[in-house]
C-alpha positions as CSV (number, residue, x, y, z in Angstrom):
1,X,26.0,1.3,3.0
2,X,23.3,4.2,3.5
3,X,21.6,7.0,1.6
4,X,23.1,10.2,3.9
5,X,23.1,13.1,1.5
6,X,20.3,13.2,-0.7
7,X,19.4,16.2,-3.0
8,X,16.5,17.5,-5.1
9,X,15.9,20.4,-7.2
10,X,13.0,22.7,-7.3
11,X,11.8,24.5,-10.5
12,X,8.8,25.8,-9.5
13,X,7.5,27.8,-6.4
14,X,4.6,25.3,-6.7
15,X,6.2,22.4,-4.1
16,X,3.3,20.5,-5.3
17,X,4.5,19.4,-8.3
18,X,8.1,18.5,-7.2
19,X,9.5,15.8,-5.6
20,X,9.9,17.8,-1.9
21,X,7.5,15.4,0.1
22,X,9.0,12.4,-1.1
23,X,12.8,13.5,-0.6
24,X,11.7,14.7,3.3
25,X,10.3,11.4,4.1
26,X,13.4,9.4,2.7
27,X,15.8,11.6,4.4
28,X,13.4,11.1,8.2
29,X,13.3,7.3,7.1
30,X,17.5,7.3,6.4
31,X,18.4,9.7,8.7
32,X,20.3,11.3,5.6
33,X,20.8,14.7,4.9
34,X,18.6,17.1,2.1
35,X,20.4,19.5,0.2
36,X,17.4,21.7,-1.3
37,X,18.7,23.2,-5.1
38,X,16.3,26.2,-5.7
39,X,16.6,26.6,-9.2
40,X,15.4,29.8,-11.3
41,X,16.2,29.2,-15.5
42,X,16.4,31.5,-17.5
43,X,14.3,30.2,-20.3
44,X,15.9,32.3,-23.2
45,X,19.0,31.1,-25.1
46,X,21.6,34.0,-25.6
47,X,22.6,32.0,-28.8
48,X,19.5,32.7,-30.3
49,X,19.0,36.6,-30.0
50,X,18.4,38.3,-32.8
51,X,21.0,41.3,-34.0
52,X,21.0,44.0,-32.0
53,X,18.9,42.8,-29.2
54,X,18.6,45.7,-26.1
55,X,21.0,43.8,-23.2
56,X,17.9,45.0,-21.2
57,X,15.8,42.1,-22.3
58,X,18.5,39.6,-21.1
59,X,18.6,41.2,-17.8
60,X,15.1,41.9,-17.6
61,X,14.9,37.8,-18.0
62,X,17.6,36.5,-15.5
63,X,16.3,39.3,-13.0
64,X,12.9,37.3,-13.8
65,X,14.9,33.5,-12.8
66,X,16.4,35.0,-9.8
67,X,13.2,36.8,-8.3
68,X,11.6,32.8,-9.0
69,X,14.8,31.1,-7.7
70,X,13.8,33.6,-4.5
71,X,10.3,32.3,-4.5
72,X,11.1,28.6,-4.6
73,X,13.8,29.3,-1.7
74,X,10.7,31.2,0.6
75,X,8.8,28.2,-0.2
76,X,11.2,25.3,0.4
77,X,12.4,26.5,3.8
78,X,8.6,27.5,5.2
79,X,7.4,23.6,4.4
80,X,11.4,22.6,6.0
81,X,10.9,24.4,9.1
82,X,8.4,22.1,10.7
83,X,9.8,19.1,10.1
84,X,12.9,17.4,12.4
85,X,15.3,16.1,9.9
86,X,18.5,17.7,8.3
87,X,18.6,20.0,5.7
88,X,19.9,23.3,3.5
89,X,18.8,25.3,0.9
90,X,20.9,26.8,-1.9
91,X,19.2,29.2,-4.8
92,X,21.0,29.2,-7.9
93,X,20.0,30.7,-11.8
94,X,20.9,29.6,-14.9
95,X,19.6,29.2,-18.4
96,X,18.8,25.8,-20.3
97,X,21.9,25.7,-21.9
98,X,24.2,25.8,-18.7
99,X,21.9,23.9,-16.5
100,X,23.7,20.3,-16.7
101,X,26.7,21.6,-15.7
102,X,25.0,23.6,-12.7
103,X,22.9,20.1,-11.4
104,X,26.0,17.8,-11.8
105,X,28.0,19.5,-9.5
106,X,25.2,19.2,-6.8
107,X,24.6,15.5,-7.7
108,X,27.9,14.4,-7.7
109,X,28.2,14.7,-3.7
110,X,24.8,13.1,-3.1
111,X,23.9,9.2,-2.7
112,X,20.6,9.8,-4.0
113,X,18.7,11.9,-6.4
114,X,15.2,12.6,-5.8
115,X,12.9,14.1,-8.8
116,X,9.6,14.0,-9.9
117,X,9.0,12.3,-13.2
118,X,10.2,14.5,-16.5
119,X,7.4,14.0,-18.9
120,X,3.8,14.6,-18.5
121,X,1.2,17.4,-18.2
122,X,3.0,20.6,-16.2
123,X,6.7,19.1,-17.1
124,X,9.3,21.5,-18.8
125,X,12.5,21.2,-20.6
126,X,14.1,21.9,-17.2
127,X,12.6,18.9,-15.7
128,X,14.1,16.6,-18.0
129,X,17.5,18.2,-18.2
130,X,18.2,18.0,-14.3
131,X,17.0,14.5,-15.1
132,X,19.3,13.5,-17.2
133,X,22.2,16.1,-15.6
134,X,22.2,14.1,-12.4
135,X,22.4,10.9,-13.8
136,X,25.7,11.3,-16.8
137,X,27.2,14.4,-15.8
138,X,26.6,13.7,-12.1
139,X,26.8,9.7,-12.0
140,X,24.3,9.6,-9.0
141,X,21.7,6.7,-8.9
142,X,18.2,9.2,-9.2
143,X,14.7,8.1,-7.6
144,X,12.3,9.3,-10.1
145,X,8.7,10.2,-7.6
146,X,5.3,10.1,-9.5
147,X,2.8,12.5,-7.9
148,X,0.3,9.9,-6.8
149,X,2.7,7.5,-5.0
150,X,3.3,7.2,-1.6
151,X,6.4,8.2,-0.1
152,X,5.9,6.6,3.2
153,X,5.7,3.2,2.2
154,X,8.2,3.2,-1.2
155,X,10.7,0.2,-1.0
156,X,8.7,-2.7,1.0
157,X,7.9,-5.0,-2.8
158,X,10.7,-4.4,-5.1
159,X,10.9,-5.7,-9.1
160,X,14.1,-5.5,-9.9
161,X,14.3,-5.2,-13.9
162,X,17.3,-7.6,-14.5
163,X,19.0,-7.4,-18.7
164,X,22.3,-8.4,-17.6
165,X,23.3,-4.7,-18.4
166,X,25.9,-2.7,-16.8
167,X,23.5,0.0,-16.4
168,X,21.3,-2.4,-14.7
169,X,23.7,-3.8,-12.3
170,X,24.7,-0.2,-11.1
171,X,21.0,0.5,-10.3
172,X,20.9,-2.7,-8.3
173,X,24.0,-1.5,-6.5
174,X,22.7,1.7,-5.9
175,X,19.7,0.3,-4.5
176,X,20.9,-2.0,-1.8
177,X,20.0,-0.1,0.9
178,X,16.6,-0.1,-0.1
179,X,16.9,-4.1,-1.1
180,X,17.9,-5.3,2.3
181,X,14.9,-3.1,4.4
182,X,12.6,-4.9,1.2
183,X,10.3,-7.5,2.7
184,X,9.6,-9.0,-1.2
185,X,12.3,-8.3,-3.8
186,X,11.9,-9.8,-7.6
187,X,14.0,-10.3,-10.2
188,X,11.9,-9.6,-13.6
189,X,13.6,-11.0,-16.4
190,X,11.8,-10.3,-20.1
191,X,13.1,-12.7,-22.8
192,X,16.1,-13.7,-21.4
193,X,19.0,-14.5,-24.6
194,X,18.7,-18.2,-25.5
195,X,22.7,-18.1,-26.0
196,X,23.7,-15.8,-23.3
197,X,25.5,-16.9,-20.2
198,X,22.9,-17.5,-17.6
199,X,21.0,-19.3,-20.5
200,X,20.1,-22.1,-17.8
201,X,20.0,-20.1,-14.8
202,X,18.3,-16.6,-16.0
203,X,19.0,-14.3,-13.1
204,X,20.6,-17.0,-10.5
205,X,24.2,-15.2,-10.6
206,X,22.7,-11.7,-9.7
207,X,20.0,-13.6,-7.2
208,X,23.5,-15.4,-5.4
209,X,25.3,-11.7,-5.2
210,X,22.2,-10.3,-3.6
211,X,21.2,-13.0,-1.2
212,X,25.1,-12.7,0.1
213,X,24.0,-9.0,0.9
214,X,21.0,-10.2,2.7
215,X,18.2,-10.1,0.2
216,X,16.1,-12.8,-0.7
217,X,14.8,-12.4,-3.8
218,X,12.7,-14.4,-5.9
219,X,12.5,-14.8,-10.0
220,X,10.2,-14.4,-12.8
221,X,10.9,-14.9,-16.2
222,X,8.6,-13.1,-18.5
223,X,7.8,-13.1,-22.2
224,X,7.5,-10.2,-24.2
225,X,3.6,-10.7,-24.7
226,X,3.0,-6.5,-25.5
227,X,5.2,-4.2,-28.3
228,X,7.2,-2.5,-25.1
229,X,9.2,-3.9,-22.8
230,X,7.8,-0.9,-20.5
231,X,4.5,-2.3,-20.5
232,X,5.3,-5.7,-19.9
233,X,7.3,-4.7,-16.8
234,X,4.4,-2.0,-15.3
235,X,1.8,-4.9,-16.0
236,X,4.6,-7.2,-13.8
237,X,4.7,-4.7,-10.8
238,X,0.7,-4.9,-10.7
239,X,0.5,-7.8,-11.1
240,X,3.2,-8.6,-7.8
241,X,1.8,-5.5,-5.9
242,X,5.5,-3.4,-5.9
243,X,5.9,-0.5,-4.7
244,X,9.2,0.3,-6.7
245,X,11.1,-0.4,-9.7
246,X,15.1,-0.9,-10.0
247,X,16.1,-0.6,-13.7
248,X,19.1,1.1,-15.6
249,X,18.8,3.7,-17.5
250,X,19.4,4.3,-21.4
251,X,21.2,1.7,-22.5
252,X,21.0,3.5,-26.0
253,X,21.5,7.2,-26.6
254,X,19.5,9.7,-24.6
255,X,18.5,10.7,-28.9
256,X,17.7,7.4,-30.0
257,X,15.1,7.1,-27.5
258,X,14.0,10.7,-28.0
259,X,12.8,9.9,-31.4
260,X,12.3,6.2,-31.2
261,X,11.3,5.6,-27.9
262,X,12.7,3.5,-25.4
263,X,12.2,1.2,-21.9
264,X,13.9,4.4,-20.2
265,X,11.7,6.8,-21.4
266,X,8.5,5.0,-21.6
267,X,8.7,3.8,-18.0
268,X,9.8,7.6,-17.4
269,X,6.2,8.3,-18.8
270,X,4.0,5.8,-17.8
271,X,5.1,4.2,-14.6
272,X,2.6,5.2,-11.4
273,X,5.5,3.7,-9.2
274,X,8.7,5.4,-8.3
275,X,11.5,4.3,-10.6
276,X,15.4,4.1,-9.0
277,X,17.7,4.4,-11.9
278,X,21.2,4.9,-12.4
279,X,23.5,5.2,-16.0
């Protein structure tokens, strides 16, 4: 099992702020494939026009996406050009409200999904919607890059945020690749049930499947000592010197965690590691 198609999506002509650097080392490191989605969105929503509104102002907008979408592409294949790996480049438009739809059908055909974090200063709506796109409507396991973390070196100390979720365990699978090149892998476990099944053995099953796949992992059960669960986990990776979380994502609604909050989102925030996640 390898990572040989792996896609991100580009929303701005600014390559700085996407996840381009990252996804070009992975793909040199994996000998995989990157499939370049140069995306121009059409911010307006046709819903929400006024009466009477001149059809000049909706094309004057999607000329506006595709002349970005154009911009993006010129950007994306100057950077590709010098380096030796594999790779393509597809411009494509589309307003907020089509844009799942648009992303799924490009994530469904990759093993991995490579994107800058959603939230933050610079983020848009689009950000997290190709987000979220890849992960339900496309069912591809998505590598969420931070700006200041280093591609080169992502993968070598693993924590591995264990719940005993499905969402969790689908992440893991996901991520074998990158857990049998790990040299430290760690199963964090944050107030494990008292009744639940591995009640005497917190994380031994999943350590027994993985060690069968040629990881050797190590344990740590940790108690909830801060409000989030998020917090407890980014203080564990400091604290063990990782590189890289392995977590599932949203085991509530994508809405409950809008307006409550959630591990999902709030590692999505705050985490200065890259995050593999998968739904």
């Amino acid at each position: 099992m390898a990572y040989k198609t792996i896609l991100t999506i580009i929303t701005d002509p600014d390559l700085a702020t996407s996840a381009l650097e990252s996804a070009i080392t992975l793909c040199g490191r994996e000998d995989a494939h990157l499939d370049v989605l140069c995306l121009g969105v059409d911010r307006t929503q046709t819903g929400y026009y006024y009466a009477g509104t001149n059809a000049m102002i909706q094309q004057e907008t999607l000329e506006r996406a595709q002349k970005e979408a154009g911009e993006i592409e010129t950007a994306a294949k100057h950077r590709l050009s010098v380096e030796g790996i594999k790779w393509g480049c597809e411009t494509a438009v589309a307003q907020i409200a089509g844009l799942s739809h648009l992303v799924a059908q490009r994530a469904r055909f990759s093993d991995l999904v490579v994107m800058p974090k959603p939230y933050g200063e610079g983020r848009a709506i689009e950000d997290e919607a190709s987000v979220e796109a890849a992960m339900f409507d496309g069912r591809a396991p998505l590598l969420v890059m931070p700006q200041e973390a280093d591609s080169s070196s992502i993968g070598q100390r693993v924590v591995i945020a264990w719940n005993q979720s499905a969402e969790a365990l689908m992440a893991i699978r996901a991520a074998l690749p990158v857990l049998q090149a790990a040299e430290f892998v760690n199963i964090a476990i944050i107030d494990p049930p008292q009744h639940g099944p591995d009640r005497s053995d917190p994380g031994g099953a999943l350590s027994q499947f993985l060690s069968r796949h040629g990881v050797k992992t190590e344990i740590s059960v940790l108690a909830k000592t801060m409000p989030r669960v998020s917090d407890v986990l980014c203080r564990h990776v400091q604290d063990v010197s990782a590189d890289m979380v392995v977590m599932g994502a949203y085991g509530h609604s994508r809405f409950r965690e809008a307006i409550l909050g959630g591990a999902t989102r709030n590692m999505l925030e705050n985490t200065e590691v890259p995050v593999l996640m998968a739904h």
